[in-house]
C-alpha positions in Angstrom: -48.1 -70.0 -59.6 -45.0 -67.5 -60.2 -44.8 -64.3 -57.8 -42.8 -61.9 -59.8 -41.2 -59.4 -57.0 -40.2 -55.9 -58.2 -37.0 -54.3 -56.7 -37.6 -51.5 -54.1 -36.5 -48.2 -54.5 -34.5 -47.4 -51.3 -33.9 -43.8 -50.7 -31.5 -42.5 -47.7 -34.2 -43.0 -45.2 -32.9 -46.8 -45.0 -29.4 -45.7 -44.5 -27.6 -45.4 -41.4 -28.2 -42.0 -39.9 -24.9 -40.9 -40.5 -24.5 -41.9 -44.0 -28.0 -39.6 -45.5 -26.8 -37.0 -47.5 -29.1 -34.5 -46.2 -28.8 -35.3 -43.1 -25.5 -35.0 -43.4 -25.5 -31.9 -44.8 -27.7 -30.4 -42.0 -25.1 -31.5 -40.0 -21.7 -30.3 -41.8 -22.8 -28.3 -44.6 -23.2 -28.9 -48.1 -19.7 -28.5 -48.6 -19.0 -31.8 -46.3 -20.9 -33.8 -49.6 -19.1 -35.0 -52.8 -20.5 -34.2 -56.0 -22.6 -37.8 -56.0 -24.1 -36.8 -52.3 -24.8 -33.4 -53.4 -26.8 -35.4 -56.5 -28.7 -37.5 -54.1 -30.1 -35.0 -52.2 -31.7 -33.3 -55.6 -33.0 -36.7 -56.6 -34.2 -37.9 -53.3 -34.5 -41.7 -54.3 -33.0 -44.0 -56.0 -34.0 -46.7 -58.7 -35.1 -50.1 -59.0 -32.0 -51.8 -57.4 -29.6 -48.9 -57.2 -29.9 -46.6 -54.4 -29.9 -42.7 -54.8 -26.2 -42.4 -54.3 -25.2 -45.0 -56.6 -27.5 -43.4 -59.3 -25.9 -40.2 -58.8 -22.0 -42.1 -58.8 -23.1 -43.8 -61.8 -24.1 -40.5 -63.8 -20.7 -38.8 -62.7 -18.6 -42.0 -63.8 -20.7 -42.1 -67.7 -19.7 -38.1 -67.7 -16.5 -37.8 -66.6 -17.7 -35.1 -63.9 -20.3 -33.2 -62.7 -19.7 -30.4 -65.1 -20.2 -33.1 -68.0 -23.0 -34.4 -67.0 -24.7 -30.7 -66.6 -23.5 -29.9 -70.3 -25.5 -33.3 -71.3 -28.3 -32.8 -73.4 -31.7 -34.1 -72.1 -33.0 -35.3 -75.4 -31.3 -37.5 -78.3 -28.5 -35.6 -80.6 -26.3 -37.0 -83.4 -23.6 -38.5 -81.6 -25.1 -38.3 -77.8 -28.6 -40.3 -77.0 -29.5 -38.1 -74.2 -29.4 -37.7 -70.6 -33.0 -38.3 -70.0 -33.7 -41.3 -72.1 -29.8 -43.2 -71.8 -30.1 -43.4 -68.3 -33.3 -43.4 -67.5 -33.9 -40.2 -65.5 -37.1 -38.7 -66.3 -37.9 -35.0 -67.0 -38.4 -34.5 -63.5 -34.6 -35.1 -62.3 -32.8 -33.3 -65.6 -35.5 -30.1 -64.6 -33.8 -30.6 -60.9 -30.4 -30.4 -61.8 -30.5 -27.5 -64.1 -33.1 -25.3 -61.7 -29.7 -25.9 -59.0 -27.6 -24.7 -61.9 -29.8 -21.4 -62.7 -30.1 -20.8 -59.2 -26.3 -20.7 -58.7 -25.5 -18.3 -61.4 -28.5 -16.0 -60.5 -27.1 -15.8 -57.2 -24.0 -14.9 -58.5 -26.0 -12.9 -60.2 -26.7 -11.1 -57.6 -23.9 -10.8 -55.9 -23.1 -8.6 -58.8 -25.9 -6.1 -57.3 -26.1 -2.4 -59.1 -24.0 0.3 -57.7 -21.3 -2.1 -57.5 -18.0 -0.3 -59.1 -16.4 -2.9 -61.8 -12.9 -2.1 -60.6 -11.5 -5.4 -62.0 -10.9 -7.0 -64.6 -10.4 -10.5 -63.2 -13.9 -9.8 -61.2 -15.6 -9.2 -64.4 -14.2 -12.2 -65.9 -15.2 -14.1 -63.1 -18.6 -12.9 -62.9 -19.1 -13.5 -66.8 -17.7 -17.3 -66.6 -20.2 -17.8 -64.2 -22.7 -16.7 -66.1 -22.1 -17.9 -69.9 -20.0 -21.0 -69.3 -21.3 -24.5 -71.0 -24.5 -22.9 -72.0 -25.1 -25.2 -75.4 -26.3 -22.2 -77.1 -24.8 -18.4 -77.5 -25.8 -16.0 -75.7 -25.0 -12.6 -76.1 -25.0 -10.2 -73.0 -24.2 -6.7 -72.1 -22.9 -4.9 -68.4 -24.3 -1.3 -68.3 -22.3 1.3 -66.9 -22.3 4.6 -65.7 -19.5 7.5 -65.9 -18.2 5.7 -62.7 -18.0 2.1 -63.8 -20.5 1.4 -61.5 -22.9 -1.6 -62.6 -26.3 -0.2 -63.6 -27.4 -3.4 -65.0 -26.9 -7.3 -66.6 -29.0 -8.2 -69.5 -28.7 -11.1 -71.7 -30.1 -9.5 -75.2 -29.6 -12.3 -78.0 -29.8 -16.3 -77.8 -28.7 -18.4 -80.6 -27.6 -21.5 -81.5 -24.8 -24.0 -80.9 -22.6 -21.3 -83.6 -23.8 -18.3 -83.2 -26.0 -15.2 -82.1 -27.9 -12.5 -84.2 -26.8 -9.3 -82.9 -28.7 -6.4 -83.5 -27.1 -3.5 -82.8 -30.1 -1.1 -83.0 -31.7 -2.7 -79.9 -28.2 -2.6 -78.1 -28.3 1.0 -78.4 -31.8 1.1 -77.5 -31.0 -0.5 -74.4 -28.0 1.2 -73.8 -30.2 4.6 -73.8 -33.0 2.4 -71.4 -30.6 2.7 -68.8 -28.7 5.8 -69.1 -25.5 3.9 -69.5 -21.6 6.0 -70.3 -20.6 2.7 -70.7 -20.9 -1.1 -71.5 -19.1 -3.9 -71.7 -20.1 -6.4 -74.2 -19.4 -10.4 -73.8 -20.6 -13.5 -75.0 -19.6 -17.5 -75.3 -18.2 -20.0 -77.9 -20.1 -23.3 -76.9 -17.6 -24.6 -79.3 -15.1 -24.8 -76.5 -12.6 -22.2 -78.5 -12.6 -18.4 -77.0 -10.4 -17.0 -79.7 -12.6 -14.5 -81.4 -13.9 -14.8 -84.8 -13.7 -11.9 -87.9 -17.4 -11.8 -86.8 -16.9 -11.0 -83.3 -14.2 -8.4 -84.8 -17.0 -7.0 -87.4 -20.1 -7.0 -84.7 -17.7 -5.5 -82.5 -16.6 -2.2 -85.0 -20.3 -2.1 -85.8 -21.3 -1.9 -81.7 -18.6 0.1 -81.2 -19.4 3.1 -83.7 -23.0 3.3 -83.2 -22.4 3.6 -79.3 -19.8 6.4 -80.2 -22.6 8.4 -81.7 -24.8 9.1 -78.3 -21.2 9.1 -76.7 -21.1 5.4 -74.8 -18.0 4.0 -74.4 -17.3 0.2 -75.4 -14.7 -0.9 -72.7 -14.4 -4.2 -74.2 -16.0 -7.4 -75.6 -15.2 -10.4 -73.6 -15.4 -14.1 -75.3 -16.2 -16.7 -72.6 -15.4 -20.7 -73.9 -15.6 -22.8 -70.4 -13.4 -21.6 -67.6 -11.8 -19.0 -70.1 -12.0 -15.5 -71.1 -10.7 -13.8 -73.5 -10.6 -9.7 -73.8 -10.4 -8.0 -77.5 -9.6 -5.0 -75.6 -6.6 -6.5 -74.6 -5.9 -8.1 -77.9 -5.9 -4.6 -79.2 -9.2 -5.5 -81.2 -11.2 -2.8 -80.0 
């Protein structure tokens, strides 16, 4: 008779103490890890035959990086067959690694608190890269103001798809009157990769722009976010 043996699935425990991740990062800090440590200590074990770490290098190495492998999609698309079911990470890992991902831009988020006094442009930027970069959808957001520039709110209004938003301009201005805003400062991203803005931008931006006017807000600029860039109409004389 045949015994068929099934591969374990060693996690860090088996290691050498000094090589766990989180160990390792209890002992230097996260930013001691690499990106594929950083991934281990999300997953927590490994697979049949391939430890945690070598799970983790292996999805890096198939993406290019980190931020590729966050932008994969976890079902099948034309073109891509899916994080989830090409590598064989269940729901449970892909719902790990984007949780970590909302969790860092809410507490960037934060960072961002209300009274803070939006002073600079490249802070702003900074702030909305954070926020709206490689999200595989639109999203359309607005930063309320008050007569100071000081940050009343964030709100993400309007989600789309992969090419564009529906923006209604009617429940910009109610929001805008919601929080008593002088001011706002309107942004959204190109999932496409391409932040130059569109004669729609342009159009939604006039529109937005005019209706604000009328209970006397101010539209200090429409910011279009693709990846790591931003790109101002204000400063592309488009406002």
């Amino acid at each position: 008779m045949t015994t068929t043996r099934t591969a374990a699935v060693r996690g860090p425990r088996h290691w050498p103490r000094g090589d766990r991740p989180r160990e390792k990062l209890l002992a230097s800090g996260a930013g001691s890890l690499s990106d594929a440590e950083l991934l281990a200590v999300l997953f927590g074990t490994g697979l049949p035959g391939r430890n945690v770490v070598e799970v983790a290098q292996d999805l890096l190495a198939q993406h290019g990086s980190l931020r590729g492998l966050l932008r994969a999609p976890p079902l099948p698309a034309p073109g891509n067959t899916g994080l989830v079911r090409r590598l064989g990470l269940g729901p449970a890992r892909y719902a790990s690694l984007h949780a970590a991902l909302e969790l860092a831009r809410r507490h960037f988020r934060q960072g961002l608190e209300a009274g803070s006094v939006l002073g600079s442009p490249g802070d702003t930027r900074a702030f909305l890269v954070a926020q709206l970069r490689d999200r595989p959808y639109e999203v359309f957001c607005c930063l309320y103001l008050d007569n100071r520039h000081r940050l009343i709110r964030f709100e993400e209004l309007f989600r789309g798809t992969i090419d564009g938003a529906t923006v209604h301009p009617r429940e910009v201005l109610r929001q805008a009157l919601a929080h008593n805003a002088a001011a706002v400062i309107l942004a959204h991203n190109h999932p496409s990769g391409v932040a130059e803005p569109s004669q729609a931008d342009e159009m939604i931006t006039r529109r937005l722009k005019d209706a604000l006017a009328l209970v006397d807000i101010r539209v200090l600029d429409h910011l279009v976010i693709a990846g790591a860039e931003a790109v101002s109409l204000a400063e592309k004389g488009l406002l």
